[in-house]
Biotite code that builds the C-alpha atoms (Angstrom):
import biotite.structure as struc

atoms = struc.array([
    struc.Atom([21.556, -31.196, -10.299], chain_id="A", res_id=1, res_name="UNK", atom_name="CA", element="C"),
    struc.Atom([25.342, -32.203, -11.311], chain_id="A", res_id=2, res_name="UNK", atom_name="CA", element="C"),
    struc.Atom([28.201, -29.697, -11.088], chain_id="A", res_id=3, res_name="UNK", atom_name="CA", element="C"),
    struc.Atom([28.562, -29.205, -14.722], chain_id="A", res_id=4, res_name="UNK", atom_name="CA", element="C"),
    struc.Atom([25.022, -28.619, -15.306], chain_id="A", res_id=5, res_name="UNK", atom_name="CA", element="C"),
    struc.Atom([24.861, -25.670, -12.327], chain_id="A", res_id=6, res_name="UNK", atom_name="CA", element="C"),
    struc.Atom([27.908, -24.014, -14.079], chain_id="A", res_id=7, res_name="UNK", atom_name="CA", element="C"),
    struc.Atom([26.355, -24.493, -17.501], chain_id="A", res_id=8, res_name="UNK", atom_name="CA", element="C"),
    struc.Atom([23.274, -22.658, -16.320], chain_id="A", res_id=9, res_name="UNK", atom_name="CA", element="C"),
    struc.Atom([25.258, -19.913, -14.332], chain_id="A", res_id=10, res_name="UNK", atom_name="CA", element="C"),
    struc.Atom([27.017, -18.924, -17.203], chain_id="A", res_id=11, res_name="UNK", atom_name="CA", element="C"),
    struc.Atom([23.878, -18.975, -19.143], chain_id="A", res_id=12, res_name="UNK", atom_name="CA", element="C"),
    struc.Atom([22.331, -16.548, -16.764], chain_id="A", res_id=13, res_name="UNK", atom_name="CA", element="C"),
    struc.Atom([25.557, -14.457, -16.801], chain_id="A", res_id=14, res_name="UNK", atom_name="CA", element="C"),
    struc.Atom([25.219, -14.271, -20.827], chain_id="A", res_id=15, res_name="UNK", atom_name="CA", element="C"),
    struc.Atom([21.763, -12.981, -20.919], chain_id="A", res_id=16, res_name="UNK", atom_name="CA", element="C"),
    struc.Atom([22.245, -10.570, -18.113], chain_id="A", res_id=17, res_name="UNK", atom_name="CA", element="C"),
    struc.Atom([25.263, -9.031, -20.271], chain_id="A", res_id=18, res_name="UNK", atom_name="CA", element="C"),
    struc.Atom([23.141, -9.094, -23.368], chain_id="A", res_id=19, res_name="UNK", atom_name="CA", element="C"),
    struc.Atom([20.161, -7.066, -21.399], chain_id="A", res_id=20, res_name="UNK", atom_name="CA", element="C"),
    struc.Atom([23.011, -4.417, -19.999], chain_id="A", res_id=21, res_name="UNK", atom_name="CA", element="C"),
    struc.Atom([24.744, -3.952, -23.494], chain_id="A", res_id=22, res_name="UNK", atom_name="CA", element="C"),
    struc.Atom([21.388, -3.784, -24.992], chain_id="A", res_id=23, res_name="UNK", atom_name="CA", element="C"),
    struc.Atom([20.601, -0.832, -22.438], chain_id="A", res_id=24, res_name="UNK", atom_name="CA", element="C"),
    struc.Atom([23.667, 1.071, -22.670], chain_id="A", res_id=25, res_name="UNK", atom_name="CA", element="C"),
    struc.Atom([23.075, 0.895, -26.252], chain_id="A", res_id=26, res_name="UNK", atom_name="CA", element="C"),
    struc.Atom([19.025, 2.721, -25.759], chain_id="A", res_id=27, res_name="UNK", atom_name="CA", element="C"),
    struc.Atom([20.234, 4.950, -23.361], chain_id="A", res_id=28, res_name="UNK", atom_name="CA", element="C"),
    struc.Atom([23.330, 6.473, -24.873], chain_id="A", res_id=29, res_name="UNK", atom_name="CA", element="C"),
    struc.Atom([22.152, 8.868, -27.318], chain_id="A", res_id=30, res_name="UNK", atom_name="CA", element="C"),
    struc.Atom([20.346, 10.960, -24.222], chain_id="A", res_id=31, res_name="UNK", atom_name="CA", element="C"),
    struc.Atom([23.471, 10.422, -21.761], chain_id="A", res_id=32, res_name="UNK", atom_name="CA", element="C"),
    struc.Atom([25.359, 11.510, -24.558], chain_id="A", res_id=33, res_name="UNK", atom_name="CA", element="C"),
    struc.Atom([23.179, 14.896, -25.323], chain_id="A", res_id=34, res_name="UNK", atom_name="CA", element="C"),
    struc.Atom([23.177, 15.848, -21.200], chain_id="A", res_id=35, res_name="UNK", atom_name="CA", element="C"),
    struc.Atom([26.516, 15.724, -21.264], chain_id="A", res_id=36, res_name="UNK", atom_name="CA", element="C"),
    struc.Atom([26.942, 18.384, -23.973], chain_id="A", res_id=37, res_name="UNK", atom_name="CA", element="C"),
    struc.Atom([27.088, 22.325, -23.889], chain_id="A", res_id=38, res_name="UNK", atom_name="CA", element="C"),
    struc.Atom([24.296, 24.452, -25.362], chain_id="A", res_id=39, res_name="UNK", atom_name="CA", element="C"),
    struc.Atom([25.502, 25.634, -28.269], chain_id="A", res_id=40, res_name="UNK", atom_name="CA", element="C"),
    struc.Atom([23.926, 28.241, -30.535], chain_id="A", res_id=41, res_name="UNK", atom_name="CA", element="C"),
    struc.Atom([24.249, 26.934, -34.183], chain_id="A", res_id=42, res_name="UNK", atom_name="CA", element="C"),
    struc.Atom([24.855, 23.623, -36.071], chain_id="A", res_id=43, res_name="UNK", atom_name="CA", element="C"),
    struc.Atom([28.290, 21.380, -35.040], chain_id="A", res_id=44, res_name="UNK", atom_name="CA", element="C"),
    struc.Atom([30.634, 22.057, -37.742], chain_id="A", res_id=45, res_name="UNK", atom_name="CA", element="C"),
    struc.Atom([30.851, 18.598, -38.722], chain_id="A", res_id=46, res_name="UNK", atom_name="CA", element="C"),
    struc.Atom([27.332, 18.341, -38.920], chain_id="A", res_id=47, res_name="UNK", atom_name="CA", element="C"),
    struc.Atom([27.094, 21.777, -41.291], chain_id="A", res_id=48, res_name="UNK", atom_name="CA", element="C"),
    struc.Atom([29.573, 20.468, -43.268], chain_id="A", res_id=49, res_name="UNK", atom_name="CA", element="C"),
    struc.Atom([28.610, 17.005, -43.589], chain_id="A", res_id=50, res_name="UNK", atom_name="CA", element="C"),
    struc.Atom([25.116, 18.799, -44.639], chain_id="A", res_id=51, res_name="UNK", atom_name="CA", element="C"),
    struc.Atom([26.454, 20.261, -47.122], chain_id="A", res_id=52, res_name="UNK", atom_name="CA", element="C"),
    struc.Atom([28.614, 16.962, -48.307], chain_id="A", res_id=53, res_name="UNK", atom_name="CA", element="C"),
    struc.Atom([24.981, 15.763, -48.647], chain_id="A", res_id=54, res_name="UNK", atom_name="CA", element="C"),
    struc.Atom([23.503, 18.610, -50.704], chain_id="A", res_id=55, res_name="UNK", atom_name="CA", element="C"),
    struc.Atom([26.565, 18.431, -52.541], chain_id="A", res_id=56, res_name="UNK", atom_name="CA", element="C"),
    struc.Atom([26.226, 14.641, -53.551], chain_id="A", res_id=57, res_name="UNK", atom_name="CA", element="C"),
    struc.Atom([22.722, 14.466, -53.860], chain_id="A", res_id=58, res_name="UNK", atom_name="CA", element="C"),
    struc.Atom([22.767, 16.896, -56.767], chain_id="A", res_id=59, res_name="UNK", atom_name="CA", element="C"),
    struc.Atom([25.277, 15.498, -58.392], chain_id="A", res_id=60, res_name="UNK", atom_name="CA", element="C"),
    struc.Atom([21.911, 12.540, -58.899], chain_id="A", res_id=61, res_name="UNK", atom_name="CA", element="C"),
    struc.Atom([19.700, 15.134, -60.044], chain_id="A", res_id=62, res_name="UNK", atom_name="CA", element="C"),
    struc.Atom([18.354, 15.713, -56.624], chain_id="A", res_id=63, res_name="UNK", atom_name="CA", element="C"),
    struc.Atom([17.547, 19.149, -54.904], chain_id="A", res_id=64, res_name="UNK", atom_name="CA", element="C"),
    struc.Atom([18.107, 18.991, -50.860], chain_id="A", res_id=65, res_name="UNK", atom_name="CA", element="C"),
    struc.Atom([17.396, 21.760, -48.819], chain_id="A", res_id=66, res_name="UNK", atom_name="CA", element="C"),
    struc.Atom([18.179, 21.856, -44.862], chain_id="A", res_id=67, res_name="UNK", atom_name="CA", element="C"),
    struc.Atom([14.810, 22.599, -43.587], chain_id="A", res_id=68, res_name="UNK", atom_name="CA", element="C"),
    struc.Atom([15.815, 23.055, -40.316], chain_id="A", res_id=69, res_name="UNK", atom_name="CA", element="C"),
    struc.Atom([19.324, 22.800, -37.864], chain_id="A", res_id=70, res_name="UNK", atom_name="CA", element="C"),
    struc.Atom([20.129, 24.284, -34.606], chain_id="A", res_id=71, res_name="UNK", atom_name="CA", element="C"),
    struc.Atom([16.864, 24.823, -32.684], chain_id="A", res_id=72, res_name="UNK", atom_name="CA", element="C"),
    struc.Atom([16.840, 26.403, -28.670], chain_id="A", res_id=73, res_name="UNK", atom_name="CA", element="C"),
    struc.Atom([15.684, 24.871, -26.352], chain_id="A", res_id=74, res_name="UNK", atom_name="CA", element="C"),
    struc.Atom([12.745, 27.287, -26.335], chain_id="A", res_id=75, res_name="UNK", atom_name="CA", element="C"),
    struc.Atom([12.195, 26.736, -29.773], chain_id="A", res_id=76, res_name="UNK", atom_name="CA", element="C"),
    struc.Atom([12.267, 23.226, -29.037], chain_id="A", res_id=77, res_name="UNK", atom_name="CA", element="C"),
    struc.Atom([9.586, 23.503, -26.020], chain_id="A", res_id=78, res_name="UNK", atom_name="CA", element="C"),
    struc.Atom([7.265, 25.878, -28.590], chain_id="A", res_id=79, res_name="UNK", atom_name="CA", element="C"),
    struc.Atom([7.454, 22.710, -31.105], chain_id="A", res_id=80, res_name="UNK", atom_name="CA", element="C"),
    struc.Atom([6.610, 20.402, -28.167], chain_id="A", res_id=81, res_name="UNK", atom_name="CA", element="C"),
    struc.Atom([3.356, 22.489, -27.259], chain_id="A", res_id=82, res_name="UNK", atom_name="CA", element="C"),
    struc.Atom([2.497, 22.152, -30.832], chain_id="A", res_id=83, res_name="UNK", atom_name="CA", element="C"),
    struc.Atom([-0.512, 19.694, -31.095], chain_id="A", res_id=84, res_name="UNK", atom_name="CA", element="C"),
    struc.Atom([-0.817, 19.200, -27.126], chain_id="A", res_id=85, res_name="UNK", atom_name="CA", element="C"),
    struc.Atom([-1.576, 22.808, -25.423], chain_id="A", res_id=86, res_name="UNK", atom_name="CA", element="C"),
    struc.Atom([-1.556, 24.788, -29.022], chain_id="A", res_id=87, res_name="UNK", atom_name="CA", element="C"),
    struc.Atom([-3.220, 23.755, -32.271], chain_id="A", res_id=88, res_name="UNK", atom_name="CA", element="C"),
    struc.Atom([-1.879, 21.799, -34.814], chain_id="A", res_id=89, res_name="UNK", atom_name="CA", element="C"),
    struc.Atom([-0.530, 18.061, -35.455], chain_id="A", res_id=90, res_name="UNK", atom_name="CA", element="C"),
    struc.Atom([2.104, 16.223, -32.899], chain_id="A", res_id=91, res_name="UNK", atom_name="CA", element="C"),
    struc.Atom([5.561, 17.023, -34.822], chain_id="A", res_id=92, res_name="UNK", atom_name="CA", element="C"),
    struc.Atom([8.025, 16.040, -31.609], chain_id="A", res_id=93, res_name="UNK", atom_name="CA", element="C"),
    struc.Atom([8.145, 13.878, -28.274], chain_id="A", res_id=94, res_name="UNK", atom_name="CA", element="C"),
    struc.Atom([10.929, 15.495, -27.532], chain_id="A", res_id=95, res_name="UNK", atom_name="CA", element="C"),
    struc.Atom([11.083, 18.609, -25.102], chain_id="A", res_id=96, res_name="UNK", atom_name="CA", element="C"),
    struc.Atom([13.723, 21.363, -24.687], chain_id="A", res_id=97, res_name="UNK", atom_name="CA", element="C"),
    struc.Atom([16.863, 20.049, -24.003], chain_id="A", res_id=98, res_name="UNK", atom_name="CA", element="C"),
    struc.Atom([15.772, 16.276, -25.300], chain_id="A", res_id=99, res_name="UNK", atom_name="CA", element="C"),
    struc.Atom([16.428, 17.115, -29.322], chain_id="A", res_id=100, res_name="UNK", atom_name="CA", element="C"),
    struc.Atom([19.567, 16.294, -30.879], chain_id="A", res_id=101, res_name="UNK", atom_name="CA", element="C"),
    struc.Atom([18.601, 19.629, -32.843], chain_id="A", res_id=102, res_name="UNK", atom_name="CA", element="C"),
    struc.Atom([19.250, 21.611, -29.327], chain_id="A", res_id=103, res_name="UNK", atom_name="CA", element="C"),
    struc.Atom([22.936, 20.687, -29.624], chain_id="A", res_id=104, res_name="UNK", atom_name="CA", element="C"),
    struc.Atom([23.386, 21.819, -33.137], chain_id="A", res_id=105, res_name="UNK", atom_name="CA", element="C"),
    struc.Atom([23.794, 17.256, -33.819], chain_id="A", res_id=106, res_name="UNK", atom_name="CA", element="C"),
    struc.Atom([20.448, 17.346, -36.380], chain_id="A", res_id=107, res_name="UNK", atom_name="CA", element="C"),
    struc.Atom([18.947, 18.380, -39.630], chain_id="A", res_id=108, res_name="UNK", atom_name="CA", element="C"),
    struc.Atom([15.689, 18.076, -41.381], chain_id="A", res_id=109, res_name="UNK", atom_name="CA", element="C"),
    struc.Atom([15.406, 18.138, -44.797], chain_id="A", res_id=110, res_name="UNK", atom_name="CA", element="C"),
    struc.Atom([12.891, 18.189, -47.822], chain_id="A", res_id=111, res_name="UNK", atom_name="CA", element="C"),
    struc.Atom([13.214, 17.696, -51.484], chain_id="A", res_id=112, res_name="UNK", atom_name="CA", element="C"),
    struc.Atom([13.338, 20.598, -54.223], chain_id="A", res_id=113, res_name="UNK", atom_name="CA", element="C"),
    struc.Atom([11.083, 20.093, -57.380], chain_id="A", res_id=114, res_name="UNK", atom_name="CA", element="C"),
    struc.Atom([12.526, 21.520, -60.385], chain_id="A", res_id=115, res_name="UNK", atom_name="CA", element="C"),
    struc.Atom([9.442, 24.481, -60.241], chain_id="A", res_id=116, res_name="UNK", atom_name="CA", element="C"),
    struc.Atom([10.930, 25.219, -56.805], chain_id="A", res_id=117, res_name="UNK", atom_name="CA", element="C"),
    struc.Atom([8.425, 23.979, -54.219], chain_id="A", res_id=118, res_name="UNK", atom_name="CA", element="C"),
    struc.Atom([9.698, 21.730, -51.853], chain_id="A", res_id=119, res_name="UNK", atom_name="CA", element="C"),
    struc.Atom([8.141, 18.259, -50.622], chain_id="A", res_id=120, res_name="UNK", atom_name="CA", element="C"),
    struc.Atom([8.569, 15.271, -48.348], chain_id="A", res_id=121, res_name="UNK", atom_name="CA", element="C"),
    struc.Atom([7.104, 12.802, -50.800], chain_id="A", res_id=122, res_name="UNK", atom_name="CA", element="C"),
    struc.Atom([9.303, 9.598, -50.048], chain_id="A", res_id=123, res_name="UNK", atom_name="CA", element="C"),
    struc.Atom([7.682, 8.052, -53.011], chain_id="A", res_id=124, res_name="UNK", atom_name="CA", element="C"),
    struc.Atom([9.030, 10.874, -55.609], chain_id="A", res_id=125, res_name="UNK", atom_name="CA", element="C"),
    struc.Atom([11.838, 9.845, -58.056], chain_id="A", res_id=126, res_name="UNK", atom_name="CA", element="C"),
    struc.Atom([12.336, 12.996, -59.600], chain_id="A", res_id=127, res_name="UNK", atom_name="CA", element="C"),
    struc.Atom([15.649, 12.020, -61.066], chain_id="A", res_id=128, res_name="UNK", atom_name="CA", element="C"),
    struc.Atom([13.682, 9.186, -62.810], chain_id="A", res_id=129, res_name="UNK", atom_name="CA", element="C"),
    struc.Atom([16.383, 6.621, -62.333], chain_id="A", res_id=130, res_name="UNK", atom_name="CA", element="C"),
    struc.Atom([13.766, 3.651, -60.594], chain_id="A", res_id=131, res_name="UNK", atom_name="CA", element="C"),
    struc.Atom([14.477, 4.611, -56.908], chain_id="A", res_id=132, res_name="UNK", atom_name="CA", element="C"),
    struc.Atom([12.627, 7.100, -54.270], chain_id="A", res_id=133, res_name="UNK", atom_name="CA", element="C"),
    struc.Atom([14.820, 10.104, -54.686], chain_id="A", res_id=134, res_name="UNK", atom_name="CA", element="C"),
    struc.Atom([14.527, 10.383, -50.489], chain_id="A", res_id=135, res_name="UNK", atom_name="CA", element="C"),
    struc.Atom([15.668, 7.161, -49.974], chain_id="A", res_id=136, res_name="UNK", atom_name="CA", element="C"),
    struc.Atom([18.692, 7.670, -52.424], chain_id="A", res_id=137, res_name="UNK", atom_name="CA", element="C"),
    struc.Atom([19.323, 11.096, -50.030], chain_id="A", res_id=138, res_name="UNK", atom_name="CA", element="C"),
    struc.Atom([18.928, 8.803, -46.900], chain_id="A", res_id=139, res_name="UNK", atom_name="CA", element="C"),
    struc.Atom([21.324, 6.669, -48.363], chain_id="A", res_id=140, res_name="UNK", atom_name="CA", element="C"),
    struc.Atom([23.764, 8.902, -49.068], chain_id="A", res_id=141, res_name="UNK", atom_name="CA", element="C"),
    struc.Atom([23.287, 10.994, -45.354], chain_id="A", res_id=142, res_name="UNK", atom_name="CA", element="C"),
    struc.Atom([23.841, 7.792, -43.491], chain_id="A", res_id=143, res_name="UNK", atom_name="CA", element="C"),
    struc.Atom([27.550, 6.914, -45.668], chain_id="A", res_id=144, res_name="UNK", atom_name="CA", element="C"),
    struc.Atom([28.055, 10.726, -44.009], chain_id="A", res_id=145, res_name="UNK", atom_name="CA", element="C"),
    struc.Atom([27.407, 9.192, -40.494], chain_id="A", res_id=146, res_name="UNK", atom_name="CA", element="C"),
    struc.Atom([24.120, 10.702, -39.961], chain_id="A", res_id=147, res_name="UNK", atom_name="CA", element="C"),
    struc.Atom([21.417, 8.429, -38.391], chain_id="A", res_id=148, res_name="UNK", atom_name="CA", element="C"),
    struc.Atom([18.226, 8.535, -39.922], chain_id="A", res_id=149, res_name="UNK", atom_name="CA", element="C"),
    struc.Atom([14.675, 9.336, -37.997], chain_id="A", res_id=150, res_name="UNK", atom_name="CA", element="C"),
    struc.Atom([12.902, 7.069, -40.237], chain_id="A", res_id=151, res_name="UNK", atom_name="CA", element="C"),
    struc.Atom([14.691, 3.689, -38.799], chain_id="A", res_id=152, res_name="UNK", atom_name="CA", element="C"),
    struc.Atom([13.061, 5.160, -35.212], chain_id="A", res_id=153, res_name="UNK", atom_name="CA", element="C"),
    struc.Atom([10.944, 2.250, -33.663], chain_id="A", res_id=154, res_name="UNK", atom_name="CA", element="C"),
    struc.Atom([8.401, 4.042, -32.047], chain_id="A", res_id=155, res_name="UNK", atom_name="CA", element="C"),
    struc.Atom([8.251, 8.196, -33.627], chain_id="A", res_id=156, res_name="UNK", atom_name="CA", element="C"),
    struc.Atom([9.377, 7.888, -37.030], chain_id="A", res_id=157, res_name="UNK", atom_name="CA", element="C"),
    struc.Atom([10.556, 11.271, -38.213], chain_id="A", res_id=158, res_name="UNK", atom_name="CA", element="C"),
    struc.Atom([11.514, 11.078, -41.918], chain_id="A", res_id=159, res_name="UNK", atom_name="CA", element="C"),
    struc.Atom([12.982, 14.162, -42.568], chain_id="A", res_id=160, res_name="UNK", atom_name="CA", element="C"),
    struc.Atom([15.285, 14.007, -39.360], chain_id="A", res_id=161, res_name="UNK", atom_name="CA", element="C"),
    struc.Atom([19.271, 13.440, -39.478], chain_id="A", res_id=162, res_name="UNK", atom_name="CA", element="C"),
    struc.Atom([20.998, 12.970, -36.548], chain_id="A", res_id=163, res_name="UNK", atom_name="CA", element="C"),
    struc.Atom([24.944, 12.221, -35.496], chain_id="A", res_id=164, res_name="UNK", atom_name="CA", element="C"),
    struc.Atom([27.144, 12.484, -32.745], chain_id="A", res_id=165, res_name="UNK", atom_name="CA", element="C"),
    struc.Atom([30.262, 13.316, -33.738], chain_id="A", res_id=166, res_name="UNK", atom_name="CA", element="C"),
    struc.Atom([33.654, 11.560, -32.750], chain_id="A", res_id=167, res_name="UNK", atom_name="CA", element="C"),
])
């Protein structure tokens, strides 16, 4: 093999190795991230007020949020995790104590207010009649807030779920 050919294919090789390792980093730093956090014992206050920021600008479409859930402990966390494995009930979480973004005070879960008060997690719903899913118009809006959504998840999708780690 010539000289120039070797080099082409080293480089090559060197490409797609960096591609792999970025690629990894990229997976792996939302749990690196979480480990190296305190426990704290209620939502981030960016994330509480960027909740709100989303209440806020959903209703100002016609549409009813309400923050379902926030800060969870850990033991809360583990209680969920038991939930459909060594207690009854469906699978809701894969993630254990410590593992949740919702741990760290860094998530939400929401729902969707009907005007007659009862609250759903129909992603098909456009109760503000205006031709689009009223979830995916809250979705929308969370993720111009920063949040990432559970929903664009590979593997677990978690619809209601709103993540961030802030700056």
């Amino acid at each position: 093999m010539r000289l120039p050919v070797r080099i082409a294919l080293l480089l090559i090789l060197f490409f797609c190795a960096d591609l792999c390792f970025s690629y990894v980093q990229k997976e792996l730093r939302p749990q690196t991230a979480l480990q190296e956090r305190d426990i704290p014992n209620a939502l981030h206050p960016l994330v509480k007020q960027n909740a709100e920021l989303l209440q806020t600008a959903a209703l100002k479409k016609g549409i009813t949020v309400v923050i379902t859930e926030g800060f969870r402990s850990i033991e809360e966390q583990n209680e969920l995790y038991r939930q459909g494995r060594s207690k009854k009930g469906n699978i809701v979480t894969y993630a254990k104590g410590g593992e949740s973004y919702h741990n760290y005070g860094l998530a939400i879960d929401f729902a969707l207010q009907k005007k007659d008060g009862s609250l759903i997690w129909d992603m098909t719903y456009d109760g503000n009649q205006n031709g689009r899913p009223d979830w995916l118009e809250v979705v929308s809006i969370a993720k111009t807030l920063g949040f990432d959504w559970g929903g664009d998840w590979r593997n677990f999708k978690d619809y209601p779920h709103l993540q961030m780690i802030p700056g």
